[in-house]
C-alpha positions in Angstrom: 134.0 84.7 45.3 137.0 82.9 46.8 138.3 82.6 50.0 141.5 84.5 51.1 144.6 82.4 51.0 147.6 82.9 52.8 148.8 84.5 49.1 146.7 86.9 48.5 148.6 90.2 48.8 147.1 93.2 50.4 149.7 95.9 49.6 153.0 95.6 47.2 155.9 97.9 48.0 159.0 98.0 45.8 161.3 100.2 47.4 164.2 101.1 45.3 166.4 102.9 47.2 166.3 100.1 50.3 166.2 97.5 47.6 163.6 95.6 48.9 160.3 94.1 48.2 157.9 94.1 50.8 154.4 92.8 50.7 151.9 92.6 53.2 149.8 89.9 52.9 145.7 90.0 53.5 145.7 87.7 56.5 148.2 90.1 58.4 151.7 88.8 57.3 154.3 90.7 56.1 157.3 90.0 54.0 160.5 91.6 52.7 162.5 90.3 50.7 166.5 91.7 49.1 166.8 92.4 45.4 169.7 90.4 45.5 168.0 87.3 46.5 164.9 87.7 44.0 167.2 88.4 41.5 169.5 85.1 42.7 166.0 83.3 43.0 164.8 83.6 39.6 162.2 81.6 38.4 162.3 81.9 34.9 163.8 78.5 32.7 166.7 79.9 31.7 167.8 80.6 35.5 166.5 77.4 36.8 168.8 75.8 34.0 172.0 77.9 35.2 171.4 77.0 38.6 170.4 73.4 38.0 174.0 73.0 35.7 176.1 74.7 38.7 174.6 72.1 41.1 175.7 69.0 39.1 178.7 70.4 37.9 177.6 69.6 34.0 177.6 71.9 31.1 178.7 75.1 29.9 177.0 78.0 31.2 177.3 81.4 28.6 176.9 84.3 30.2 175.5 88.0 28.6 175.1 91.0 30.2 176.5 92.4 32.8 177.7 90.6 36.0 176.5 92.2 39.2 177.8 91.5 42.8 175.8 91.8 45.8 174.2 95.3 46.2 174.4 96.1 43.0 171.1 94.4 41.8 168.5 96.9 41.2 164.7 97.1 39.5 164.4 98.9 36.6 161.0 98.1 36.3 158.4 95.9 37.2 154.5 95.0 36.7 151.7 92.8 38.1 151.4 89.6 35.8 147.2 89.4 36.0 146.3 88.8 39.9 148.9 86.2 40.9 152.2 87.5 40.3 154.9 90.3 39.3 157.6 90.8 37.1 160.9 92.8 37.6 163.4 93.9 34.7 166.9 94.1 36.8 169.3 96.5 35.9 171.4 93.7 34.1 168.8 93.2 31.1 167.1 90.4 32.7 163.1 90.3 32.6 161.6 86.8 31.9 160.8 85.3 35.8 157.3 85.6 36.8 157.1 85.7 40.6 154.1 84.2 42.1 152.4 85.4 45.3 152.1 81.5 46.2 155.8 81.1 45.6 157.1 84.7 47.5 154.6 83.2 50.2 156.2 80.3 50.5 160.0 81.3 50.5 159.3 84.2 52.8 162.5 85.1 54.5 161.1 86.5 57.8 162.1 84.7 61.3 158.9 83.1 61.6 158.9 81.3 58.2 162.0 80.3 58.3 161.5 78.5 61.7 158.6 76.7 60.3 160.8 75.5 57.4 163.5 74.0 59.3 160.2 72.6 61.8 158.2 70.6 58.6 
């Protein structure tokens, strides 16, 4: 039996109607987190590609689906991937990132967190 990490969650909450995430963590933590930055945040490789083209200005990104502003976004659905991560469909078609516990942990946006970012 393994030890508990700092991402292991205890409880997941997706609240739709504050459009937020929220997951309390076993060693006590707790984090919430927008739909709109998940959604921003994608991990998947198409995402990462769009965002990496924006950065340096190079290629042609193609766009499907609909485009949503902020507030808009929304979970259709959404599942545990196994024990180490989830998986949202958004309301604009989109389904492929897989969200780690490691990688929520370690972008949580609380005050705390953030602090200790900026610190190390």
């Amino acid at each position: 039996m393994r030890a508990t990490v700092s991402s292991d969650p205890a409880e997941v909450v997706v609240d739709r109607q504050e459009r937020i995430l929220l997951i309390a963590w076993k060693d006590g933590h707790r984090s919430v987190f927008s739909f709109d930055d998940l959604r921003r945040d994608c991990p998947c490789a198409s995402c990462d590609d769009a965002r990496s083209k924006r950065q340096t200005g190079g290629g042609l990104s193609v766009l499907t689906g609909p485009i949503l502003k902020r507030g808009e976004t929304q979970v259709a659905d959404y599942h545990a991937v196994g024990w180490y991560a989830l998986n949202f469909t958004w309301n604009d078609g989109h389904d492929t990132g897989i969200y780690t516990y490691e990688s929520l942990r370690a972008k949580c946006p609380c005050e705390q967190c953030s602090k200790k970012g900026k610190a190390g």
